[in-house]
PyMOL CGO cylinders between C-alpha atoms (Angstrom):
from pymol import cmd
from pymol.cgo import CYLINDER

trace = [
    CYLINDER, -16.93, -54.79, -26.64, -14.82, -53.08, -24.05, 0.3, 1, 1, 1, 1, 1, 1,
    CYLINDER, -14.82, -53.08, -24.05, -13.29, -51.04, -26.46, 0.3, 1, 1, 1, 1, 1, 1,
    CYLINDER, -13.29, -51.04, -26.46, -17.06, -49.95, -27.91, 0.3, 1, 1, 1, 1, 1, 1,
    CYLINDER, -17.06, -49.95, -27.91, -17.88, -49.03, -24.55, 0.3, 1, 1, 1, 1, 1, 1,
    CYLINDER, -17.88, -49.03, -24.55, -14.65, -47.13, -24.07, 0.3, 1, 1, 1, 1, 1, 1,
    CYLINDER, -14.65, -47.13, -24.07, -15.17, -45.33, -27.74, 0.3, 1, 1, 1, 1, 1, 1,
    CYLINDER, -15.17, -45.33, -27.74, -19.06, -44.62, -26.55, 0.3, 1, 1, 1, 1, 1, 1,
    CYLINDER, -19.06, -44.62, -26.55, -17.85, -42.90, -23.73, 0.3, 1, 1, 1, 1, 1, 1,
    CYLINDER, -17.85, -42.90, -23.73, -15.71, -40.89, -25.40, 0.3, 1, 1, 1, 1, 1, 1,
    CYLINDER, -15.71, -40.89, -25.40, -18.37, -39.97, -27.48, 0.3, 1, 1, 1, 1, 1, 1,
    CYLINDER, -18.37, -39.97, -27.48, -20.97, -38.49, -24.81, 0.3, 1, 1, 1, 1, 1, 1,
    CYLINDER, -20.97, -38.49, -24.81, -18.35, -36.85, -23.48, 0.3, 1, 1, 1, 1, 1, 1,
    CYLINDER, -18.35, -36.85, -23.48, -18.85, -34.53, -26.87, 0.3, 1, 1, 1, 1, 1, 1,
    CYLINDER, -18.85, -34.53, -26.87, -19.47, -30.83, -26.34, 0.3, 1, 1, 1, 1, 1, 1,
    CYLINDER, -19.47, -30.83, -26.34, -21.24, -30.29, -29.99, 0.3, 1, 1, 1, 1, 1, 1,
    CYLINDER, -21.24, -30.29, -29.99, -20.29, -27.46, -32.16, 0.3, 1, 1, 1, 1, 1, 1,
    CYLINDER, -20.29, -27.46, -32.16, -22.94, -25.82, -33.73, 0.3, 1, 1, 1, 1, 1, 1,
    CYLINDER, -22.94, -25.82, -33.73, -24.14, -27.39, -30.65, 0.3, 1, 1, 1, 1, 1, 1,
    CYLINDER, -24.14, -27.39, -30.65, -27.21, -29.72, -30.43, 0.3, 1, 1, 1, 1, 1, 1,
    CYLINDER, -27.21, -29.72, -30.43, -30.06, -28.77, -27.70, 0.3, 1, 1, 1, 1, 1, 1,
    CYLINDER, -30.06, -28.77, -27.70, -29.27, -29.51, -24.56, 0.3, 1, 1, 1, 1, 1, 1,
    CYLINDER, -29.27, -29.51, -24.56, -31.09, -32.60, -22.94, 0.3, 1, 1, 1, 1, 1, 1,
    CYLINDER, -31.09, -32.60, -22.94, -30.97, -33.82, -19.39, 0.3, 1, 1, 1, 1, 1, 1,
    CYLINDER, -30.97, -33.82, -19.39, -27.67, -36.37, -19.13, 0.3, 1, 1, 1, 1, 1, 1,
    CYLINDER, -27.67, -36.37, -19.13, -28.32, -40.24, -18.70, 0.3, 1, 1, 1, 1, 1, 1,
    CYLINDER, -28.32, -40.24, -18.70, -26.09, -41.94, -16.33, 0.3, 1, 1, 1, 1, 1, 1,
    CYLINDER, -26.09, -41.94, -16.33, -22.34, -42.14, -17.99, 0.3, 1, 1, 1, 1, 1, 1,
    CYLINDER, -22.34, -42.14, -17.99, -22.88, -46.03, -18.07, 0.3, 1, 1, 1, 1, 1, 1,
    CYLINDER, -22.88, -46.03, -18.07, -26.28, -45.87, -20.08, 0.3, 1, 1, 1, 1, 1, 1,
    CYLINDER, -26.28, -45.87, -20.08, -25.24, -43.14, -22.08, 0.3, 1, 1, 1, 1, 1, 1,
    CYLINDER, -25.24, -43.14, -22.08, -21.54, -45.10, -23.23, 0.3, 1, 1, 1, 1, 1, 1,
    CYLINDER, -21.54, -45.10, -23.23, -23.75, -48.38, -24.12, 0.3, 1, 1, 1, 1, 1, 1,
    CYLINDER, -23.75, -48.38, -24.12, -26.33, -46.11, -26.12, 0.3, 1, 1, 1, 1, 1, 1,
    CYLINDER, -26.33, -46.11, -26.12, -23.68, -44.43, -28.09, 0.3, 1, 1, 1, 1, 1, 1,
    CYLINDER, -23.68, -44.43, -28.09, -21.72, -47.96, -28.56, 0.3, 1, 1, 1, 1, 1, 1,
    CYLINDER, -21.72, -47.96, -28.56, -24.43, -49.59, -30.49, 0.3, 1, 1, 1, 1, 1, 1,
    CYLINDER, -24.43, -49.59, -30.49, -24.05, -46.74, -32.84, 0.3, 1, 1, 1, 1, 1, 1,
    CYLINDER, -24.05, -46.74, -32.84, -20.50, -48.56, -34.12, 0.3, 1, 1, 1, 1, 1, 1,
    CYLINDER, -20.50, -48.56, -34.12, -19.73, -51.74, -36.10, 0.3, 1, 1, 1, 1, 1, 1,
    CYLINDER, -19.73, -51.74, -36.10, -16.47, -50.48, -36.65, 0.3, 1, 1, 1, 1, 1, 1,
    CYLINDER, -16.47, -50.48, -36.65, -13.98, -48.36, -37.84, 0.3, 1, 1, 1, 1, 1, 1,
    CYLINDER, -13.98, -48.36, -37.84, -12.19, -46.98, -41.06, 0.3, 1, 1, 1, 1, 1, 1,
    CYLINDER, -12.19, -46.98, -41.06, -8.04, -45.95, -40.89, 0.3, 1, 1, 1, 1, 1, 1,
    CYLINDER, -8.04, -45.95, -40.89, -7.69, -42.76, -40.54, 0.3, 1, 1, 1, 1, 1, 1,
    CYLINDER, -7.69, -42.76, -40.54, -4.92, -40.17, -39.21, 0.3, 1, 1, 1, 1, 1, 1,
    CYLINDER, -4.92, -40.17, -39.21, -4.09, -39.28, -35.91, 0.3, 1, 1, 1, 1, 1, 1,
    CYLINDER, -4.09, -39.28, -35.91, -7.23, -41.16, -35.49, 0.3, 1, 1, 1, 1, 1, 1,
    CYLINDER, -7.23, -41.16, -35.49, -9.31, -43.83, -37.03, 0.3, 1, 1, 1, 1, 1, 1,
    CYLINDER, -9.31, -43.83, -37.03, -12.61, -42.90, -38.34, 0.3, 1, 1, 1, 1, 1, 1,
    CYLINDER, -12.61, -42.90, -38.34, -15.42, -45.15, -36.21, 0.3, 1, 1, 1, 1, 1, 1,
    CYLINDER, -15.42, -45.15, -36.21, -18.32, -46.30, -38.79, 0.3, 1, 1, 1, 1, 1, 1,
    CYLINDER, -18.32, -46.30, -38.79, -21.76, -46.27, -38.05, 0.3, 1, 1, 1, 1, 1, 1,
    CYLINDER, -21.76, -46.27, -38.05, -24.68, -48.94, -38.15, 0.3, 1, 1, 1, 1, 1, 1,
    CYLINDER, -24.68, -48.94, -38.15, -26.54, -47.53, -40.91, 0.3, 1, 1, 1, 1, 1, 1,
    CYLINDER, -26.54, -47.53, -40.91, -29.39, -49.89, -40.54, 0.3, 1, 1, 1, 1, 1, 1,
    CYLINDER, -29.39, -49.89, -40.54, -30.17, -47.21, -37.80, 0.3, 1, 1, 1, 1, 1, 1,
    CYLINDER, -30.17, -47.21, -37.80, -30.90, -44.41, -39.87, 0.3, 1, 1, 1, 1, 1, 1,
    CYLINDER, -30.90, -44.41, -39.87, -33.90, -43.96, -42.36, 0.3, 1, 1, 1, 1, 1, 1,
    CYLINDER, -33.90, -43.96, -42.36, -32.15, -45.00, -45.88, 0.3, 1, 1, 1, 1, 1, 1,
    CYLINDER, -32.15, -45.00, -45.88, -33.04, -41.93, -47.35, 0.3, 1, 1, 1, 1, 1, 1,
    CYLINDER, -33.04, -41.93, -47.35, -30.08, -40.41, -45.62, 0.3, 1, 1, 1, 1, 1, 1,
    CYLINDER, -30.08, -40.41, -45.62, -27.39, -43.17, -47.08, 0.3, 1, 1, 1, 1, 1, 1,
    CYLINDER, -27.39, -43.17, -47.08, -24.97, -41.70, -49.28, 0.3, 1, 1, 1, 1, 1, 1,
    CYLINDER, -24.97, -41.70, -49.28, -25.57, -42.45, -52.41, 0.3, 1, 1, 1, 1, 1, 1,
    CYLINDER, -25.57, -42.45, -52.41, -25.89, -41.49, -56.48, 0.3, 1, 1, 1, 1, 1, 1,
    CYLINDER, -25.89, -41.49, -56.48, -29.37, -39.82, -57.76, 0.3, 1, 1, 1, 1, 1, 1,
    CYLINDER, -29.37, -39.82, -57.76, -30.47, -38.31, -60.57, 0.3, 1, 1, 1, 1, 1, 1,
    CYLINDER, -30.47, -38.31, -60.57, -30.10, -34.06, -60.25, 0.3, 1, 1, 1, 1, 1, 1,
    CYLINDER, -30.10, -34.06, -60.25, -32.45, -31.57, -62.25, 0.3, 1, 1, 1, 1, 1, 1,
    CYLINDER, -32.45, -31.57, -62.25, -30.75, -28.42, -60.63, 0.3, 1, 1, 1, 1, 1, 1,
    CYLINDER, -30.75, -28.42, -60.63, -29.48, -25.69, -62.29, 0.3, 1, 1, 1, 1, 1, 1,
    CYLINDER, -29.48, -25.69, -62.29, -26.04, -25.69, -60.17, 0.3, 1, 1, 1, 1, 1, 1,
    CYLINDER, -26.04, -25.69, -60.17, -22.84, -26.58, -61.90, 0.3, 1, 1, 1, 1, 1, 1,
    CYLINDER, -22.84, -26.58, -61.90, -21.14, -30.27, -61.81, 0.3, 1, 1, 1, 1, 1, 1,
    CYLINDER, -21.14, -30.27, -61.81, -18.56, -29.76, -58.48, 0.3, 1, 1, 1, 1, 1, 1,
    CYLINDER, -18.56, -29.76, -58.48, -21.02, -27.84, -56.36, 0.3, 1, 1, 1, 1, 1, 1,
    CYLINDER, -21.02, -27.84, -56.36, -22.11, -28.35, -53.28, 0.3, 1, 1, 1, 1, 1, 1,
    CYLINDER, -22.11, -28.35, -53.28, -26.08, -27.76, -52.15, 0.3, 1, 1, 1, 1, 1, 1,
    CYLINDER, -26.08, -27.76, -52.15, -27.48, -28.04, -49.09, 0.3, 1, 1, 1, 1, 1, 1,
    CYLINDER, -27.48, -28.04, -49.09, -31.20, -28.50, -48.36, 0.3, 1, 1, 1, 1, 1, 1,
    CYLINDER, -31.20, -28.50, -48.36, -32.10, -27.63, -45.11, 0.3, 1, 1, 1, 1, 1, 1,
    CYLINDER, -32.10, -27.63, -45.11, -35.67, -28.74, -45.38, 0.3, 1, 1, 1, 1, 1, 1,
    CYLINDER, -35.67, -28.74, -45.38, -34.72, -32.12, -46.69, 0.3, 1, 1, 1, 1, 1, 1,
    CYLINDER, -34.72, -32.12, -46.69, -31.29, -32.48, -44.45, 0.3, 1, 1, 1, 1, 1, 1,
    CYLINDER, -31.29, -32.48, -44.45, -29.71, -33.54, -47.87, 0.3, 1, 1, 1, 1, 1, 1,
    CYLINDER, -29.71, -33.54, -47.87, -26.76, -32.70, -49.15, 0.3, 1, 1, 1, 1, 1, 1,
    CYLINDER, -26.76, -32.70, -49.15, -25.44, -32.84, -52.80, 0.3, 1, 1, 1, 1, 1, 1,
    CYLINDER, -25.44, -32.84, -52.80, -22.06, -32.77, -54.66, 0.3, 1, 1, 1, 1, 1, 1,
    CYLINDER, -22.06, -32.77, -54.66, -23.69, -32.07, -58.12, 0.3, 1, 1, 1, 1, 1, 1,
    CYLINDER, -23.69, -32.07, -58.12, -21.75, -34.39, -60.65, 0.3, 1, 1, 1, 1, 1, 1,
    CYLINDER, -21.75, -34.39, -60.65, -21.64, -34.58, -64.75, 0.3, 1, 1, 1, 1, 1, 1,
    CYLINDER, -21.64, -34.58, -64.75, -24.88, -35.85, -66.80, 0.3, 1, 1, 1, 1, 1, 1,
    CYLINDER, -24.88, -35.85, -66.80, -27.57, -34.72, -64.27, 0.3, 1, 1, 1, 1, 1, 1,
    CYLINDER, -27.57, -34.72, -64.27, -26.40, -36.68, -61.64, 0.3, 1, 1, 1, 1, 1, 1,
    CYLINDER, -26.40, -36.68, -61.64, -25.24, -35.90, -57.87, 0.3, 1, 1, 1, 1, 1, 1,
    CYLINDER, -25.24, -35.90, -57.87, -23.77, -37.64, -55.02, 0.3, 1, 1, 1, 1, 1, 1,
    CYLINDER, -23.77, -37.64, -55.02, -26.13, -37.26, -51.97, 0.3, 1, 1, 1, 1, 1, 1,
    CYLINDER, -26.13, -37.26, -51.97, -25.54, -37.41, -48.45, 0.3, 1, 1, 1, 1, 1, 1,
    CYLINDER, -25.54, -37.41, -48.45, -27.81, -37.17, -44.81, 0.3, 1, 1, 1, 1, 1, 1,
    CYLINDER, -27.81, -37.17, -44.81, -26.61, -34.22, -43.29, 0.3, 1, 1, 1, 1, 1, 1,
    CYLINDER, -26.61, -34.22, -43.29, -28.36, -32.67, -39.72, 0.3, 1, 1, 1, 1, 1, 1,
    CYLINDER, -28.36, -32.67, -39.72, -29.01, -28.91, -40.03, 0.3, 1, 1, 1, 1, 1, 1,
    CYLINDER, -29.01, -28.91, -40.03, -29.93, -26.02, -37.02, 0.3, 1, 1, 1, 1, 1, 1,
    CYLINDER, -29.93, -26.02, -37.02, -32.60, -25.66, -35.04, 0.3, 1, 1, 1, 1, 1, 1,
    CYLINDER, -32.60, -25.66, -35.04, -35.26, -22.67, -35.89, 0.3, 1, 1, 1, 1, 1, 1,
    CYLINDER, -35.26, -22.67, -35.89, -33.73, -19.29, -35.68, 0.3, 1, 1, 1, 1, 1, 1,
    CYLINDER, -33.73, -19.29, -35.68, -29.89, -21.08, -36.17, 0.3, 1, 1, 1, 1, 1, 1,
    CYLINDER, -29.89, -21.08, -36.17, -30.52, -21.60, -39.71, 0.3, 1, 1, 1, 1, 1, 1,
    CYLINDER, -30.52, -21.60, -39.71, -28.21, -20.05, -42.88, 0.3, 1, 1, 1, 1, 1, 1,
    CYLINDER, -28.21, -20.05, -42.88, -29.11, -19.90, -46.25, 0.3, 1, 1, 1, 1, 1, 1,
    CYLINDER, -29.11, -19.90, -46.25, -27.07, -18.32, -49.16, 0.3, 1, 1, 1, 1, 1, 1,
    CYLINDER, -27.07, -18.32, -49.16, -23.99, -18.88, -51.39, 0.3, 1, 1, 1, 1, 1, 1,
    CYLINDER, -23.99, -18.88, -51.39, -20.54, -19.56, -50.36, 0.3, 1, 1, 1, 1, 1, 1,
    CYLINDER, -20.54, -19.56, -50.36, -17.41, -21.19, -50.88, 0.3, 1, 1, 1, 1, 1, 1,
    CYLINDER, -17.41, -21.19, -50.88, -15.25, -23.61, -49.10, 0.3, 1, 1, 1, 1, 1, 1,
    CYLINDER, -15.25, -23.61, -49.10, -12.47, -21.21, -48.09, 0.3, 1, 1, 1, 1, 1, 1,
    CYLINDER, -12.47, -21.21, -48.09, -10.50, -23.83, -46.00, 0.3, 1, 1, 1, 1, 1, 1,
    CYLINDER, -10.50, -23.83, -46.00, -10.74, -27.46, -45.26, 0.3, 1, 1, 1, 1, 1, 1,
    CYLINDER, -10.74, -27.46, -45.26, -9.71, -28.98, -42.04, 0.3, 1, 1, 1, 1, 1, 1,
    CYLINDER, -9.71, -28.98, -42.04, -8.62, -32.57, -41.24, 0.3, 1, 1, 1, 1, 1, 1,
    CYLINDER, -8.62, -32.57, -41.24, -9.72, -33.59, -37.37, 0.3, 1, 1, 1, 1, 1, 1,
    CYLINDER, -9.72, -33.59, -37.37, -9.46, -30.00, -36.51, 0.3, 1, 1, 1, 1, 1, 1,
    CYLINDER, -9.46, -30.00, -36.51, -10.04, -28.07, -32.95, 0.3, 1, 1, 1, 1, 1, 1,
    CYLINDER, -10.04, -28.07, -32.95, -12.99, -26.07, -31.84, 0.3, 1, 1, 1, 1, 1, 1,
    CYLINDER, -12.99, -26.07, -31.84, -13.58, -22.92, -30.57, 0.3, 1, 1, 1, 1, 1, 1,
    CYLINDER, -13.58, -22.92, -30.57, -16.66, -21.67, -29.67, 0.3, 1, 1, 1, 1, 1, 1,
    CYLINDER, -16.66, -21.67, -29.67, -18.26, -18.41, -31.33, 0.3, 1, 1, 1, 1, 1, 1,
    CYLINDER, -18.26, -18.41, -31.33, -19.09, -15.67, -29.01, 0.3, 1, 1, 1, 1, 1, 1,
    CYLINDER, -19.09, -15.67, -29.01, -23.34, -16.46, -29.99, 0.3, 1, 1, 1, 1, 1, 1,
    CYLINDER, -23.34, -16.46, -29.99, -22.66, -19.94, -28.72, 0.3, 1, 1, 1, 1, 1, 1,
    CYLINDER, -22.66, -19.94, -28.72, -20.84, -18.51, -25.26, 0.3, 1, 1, 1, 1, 1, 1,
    CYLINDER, -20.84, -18.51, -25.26, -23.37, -16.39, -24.48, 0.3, 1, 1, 1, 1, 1, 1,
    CYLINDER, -23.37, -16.39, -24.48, -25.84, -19.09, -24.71, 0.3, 1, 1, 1, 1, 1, 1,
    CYLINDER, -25.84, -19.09, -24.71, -23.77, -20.99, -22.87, 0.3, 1, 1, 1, 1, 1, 1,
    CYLINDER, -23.77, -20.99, -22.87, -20.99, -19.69, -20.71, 0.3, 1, 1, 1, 1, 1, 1,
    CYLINDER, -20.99, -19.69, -20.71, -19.94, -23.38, -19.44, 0.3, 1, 1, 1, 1, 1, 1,
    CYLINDER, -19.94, -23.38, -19.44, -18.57, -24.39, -22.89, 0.3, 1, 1, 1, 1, 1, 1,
    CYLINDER, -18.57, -24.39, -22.89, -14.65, -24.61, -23.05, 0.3, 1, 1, 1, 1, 1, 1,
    CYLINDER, -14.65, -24.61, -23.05, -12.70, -22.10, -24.95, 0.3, 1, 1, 1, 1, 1, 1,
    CYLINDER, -12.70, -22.10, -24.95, -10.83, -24.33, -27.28, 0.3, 1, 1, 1, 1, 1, 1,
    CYLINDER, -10.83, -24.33, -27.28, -11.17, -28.07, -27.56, 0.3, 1, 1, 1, 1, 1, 1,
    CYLINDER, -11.17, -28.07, -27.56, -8.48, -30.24, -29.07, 0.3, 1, 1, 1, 1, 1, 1,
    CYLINDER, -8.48, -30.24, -29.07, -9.64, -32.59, -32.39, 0.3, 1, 1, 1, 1, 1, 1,
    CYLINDER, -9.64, -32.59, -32.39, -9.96, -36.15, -31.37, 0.3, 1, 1, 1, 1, 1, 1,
    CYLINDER, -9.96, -36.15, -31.37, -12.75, -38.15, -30.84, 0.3, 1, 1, 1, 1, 1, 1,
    CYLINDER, -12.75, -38.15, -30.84, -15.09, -36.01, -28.82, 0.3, 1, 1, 1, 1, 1, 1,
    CYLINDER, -15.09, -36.01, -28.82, -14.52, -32.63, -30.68, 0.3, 1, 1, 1, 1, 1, 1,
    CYLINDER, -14.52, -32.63, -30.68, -17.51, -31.16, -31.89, 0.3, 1, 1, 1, 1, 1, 1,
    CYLINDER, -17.51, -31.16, -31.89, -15.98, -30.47, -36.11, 0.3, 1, 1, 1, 1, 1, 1,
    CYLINDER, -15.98, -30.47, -36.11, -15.29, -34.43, -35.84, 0.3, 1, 1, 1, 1, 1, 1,
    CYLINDER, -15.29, -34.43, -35.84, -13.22, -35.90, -38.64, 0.3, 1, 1, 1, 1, 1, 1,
    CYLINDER, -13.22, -35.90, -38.64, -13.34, -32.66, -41.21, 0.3, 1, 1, 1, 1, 1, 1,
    CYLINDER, -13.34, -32.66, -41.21, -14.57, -29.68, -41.70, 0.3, 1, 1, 1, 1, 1, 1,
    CYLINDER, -14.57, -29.68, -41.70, -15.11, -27.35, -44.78, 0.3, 1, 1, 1, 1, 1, 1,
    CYLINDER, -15.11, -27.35, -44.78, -15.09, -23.72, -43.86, 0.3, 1, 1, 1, 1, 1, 1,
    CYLINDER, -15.09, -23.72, -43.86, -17.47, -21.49, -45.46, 0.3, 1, 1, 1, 1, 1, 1,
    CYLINDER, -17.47, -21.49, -45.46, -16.27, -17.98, -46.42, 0.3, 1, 1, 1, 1, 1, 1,
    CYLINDER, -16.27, -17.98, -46.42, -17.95, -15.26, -48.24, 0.3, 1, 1, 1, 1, 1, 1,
    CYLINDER, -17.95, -15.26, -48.24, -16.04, -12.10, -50.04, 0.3, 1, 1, 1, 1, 1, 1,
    CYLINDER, -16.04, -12.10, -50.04, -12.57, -13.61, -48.40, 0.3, 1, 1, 1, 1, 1, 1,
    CYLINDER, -12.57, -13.61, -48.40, -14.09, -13.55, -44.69, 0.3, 1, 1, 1, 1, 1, 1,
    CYLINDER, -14.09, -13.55, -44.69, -14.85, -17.03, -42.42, 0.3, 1, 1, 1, 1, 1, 1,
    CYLINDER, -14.85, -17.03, -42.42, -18.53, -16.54, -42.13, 0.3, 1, 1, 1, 1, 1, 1,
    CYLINDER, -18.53, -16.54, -42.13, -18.26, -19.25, -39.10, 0.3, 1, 1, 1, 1, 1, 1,
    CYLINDER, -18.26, -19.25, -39.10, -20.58, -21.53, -40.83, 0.3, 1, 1, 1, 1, 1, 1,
    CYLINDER, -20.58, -21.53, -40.83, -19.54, -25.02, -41.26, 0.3, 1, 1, 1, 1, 1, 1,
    CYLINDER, -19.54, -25.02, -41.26, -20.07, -28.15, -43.04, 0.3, 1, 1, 1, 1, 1, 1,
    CYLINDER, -20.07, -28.15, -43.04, -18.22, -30.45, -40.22, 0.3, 1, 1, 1, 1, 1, 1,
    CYLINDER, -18.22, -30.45, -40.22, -17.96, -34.54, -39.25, 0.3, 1, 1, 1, 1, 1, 1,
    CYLINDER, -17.96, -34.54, -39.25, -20.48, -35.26, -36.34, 0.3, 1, 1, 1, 1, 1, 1,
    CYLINDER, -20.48, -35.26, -36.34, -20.03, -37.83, -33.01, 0.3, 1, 1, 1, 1, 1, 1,
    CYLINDER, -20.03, -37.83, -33.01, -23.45, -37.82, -32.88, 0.3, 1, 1, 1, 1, 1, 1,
    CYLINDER, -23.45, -37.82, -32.88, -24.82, -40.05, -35.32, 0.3, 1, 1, 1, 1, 1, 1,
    CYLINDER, -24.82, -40.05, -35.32, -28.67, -40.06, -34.58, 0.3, 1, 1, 1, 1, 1, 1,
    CYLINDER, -28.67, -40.06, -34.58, -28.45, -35.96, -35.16, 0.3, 1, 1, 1, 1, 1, 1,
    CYLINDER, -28.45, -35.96, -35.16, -28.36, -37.09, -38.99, 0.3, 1, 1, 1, 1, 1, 1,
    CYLINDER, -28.36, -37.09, -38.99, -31.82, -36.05, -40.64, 0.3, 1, 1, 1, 1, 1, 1,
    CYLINDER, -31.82, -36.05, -40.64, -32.99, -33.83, -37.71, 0.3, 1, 1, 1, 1, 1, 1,
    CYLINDER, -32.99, -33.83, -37.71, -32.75, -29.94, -37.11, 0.3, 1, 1, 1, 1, 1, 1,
    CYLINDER, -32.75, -29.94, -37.11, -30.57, -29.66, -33.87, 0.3, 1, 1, 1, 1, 1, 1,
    CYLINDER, -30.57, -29.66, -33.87, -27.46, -27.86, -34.44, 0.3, 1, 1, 1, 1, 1, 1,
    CYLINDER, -27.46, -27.86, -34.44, -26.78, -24.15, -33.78, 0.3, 1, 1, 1, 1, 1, 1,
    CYLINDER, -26.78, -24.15, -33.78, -26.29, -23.84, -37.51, 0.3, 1, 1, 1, 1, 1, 1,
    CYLINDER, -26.29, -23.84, -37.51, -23.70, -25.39, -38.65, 0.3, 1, 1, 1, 1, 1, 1,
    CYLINDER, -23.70, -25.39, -38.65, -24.24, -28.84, -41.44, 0.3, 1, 1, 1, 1, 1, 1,
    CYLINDER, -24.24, -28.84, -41.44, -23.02, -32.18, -39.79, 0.3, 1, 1, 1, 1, 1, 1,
    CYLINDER, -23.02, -32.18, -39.79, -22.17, -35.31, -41.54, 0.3, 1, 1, 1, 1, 1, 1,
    CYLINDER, -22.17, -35.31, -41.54, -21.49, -38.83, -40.71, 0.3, 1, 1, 1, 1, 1, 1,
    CYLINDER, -21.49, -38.83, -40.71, -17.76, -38.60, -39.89, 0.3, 1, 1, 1, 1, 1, 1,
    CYLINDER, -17.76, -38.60, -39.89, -17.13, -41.14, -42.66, 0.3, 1, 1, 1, 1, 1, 1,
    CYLINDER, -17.13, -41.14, -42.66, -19.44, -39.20, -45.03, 0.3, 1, 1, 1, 1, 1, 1,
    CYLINDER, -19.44, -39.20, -45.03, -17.55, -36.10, -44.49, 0.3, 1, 1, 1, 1, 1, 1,
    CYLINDER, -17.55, -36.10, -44.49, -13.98, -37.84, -44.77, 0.3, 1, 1, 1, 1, 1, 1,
    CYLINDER, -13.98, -37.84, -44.77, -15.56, -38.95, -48.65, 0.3, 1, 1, 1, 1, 1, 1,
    CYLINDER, -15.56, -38.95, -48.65, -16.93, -35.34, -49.45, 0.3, 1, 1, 1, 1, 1, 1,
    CYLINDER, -16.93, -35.34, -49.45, -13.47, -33.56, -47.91, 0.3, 1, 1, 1, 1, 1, 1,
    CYLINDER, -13.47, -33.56, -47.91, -11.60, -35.59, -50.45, 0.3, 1, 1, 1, 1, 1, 1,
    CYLINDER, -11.60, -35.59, -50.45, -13.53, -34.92, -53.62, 0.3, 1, 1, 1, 1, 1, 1,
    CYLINDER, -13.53, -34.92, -53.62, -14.02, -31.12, -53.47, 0.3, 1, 1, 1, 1, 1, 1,
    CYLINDER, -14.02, -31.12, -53.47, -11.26, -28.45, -53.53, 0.3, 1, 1, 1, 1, 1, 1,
    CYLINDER, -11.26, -28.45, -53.53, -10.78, -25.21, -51.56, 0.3, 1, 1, 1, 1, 1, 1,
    CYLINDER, -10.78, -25.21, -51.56, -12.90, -22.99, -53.70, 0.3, 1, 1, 1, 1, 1, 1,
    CYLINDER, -12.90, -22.99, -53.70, -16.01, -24.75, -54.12, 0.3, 1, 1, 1, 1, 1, 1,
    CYLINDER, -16.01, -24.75, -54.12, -19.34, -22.83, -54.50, 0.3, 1, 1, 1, 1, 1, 1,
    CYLINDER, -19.34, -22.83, -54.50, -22.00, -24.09, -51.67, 0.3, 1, 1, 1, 1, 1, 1,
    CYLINDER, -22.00, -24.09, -51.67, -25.22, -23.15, -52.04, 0.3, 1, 1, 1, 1, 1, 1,
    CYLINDER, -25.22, -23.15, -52.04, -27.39, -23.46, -48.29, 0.3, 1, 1, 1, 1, 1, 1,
    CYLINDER, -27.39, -23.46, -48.29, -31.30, -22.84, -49.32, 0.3, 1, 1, 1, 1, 1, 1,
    CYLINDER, -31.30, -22.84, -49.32, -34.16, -23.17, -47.23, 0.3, 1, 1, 1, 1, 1, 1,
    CYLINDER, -34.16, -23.17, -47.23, -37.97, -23.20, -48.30, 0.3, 1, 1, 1, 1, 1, 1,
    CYLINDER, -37.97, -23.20, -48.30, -36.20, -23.97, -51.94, 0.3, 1, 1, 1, 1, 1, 1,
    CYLINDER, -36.20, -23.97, -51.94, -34.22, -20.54, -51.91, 0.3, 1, 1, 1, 1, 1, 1,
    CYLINDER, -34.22, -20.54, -51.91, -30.81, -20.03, -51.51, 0.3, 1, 1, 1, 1, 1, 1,
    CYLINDER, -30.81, -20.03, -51.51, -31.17, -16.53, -52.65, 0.3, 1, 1, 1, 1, 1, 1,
    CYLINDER, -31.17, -16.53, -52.65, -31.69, -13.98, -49.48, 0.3, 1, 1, 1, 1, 1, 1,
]
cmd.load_cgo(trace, "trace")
C-alpha cells in the first residue's frame, strides 16, 4: 500500500504533455490515494516498470482488444478516431487490434496522414512553444520516468521528413482514456502503448480523422 501511495504521488506530480486542462489541485494526500486506486500492479519494464491499471474502471469499450475492420486502410496501419477515442492497428482478414486512446480538447485537434518517423522508449519532454505560451510555468525539459508527460513510449509523427510535434504517447493519467483533454497529442494506457510500440515499425502510415475524414 505504501508503495501505491508513493507511486500515486508520483503520478499527480505529472505535468501532462499535450497537456490536459488545468483543474484546481486536491490536497497532495487526496490526490496520491485517488491516483493509487488506479493500480493493481505493475508489468517489467526498463529503467522503469510499467504500473498496470484497474481496468474495471474504464468503460470496456476502451479495452484493447481484436474487432472486425471494414476500412479501406492497409493491414499495419495505424487509425485514429478522434470522435470515438479509438485507436486501430489494422491487421490481415478484416480485422484490427483496437485500443482506448484520449484525444485534444476543441481547437487542439489534428487530423490527416502521417507516419511514425521515430519511436521513443520512456523518453523526455519538452514543451512546444503553443504549450509555453499558454502556460509559461511549465518546465523546459522534463526527464522520462514516472511523472513525464510521453509516459512509457511515444511514436513521433512526421510528415514530408519533418516532426510535426504530434504524438501518439503513454499517459499517467489513466481516467484521461476516452475523453477529449489533451492539447493534441493521442495518449494511451502506458501498457497499451508499450504493446502498440512493439508491433509497428518506424515508417508506419497513421491516419488521424475527425467527423470520419482524415482527408483535410
Amino acid at each position: 500500500m505504501i508503495r501505491r501511495l508513493l507511486l500515486g504521488a508520483a503520478l499527480c506530480a505529472a505535468l501532462t504533455a499535450c497537456q490536459t486542462a488545468q483543474q484546481p489541485a486536491p490536497t497532495v494526500e487526496a490526490s496520491a490515494s485517488e491516483d493509487a486506486a488506479w493500480y493493481i500492479g505493475s508489468m517489467p519494464d526498463k529503467p522503469f516498470d510499467v504500473p498496470l491499471v484497474d481496468r474495471s474502471r474504464m468503460d470496456a469499450k476502451f479495452a484493447r482488444q481484436t474487432v472486425n475492420y471494414e476500412g479501406p486502410e492497409k493491414p499495419g496501419s495505424i487509425v485514429v478516431d478522434i470522435d470515438e477515442r479509438l485507436l486501430y492497428l489494422v491487421q490481415p482478414d478484416k480485422k484490427a487490434i483496437r485500443y482506448g486512446v484520449g484525444v485534444g480538447k476543441q481547437g487542439f485537434s489534428w487530423k490527416g496522414i502521417a507516419s511514425v518517423g521515430r519511436k521513443g522508449v520512456w523518453p523526455s519532454w519538452r514543451p512546444t512553444k503553443t504549450m509555453k505560451g499558454i502556460n509559461p510555468d511549465l518546465p523546459e525539459h522534463r526527464e522520462a520516468g514516472l511523472d513525464n508527460p510521453l509516459g512509457a513510449r511515444a511514436l513521433y509523427l512526421y510528415q514530408n521528413g519533418a516532426d510535426i510535434l504530434f504524438r501518439i504517447h503513454g499517459t499517467n493519467e489513466p481516467w484521461s482514456i476516452g475523453e477529449q483533454l489533451s492539447s493534441g497529442c493521442v495518449r494511451m494506457l502506458n501498457e497499451d502503448v508499450v504493446d502498440l510500440y512493439e508491433r509497428v515499425p518506424v515508417g508506419t502510415t497513421v491516419y488521424v480523422k475527425r467527423n470520419g475524414r482524415y482527408r483535410v
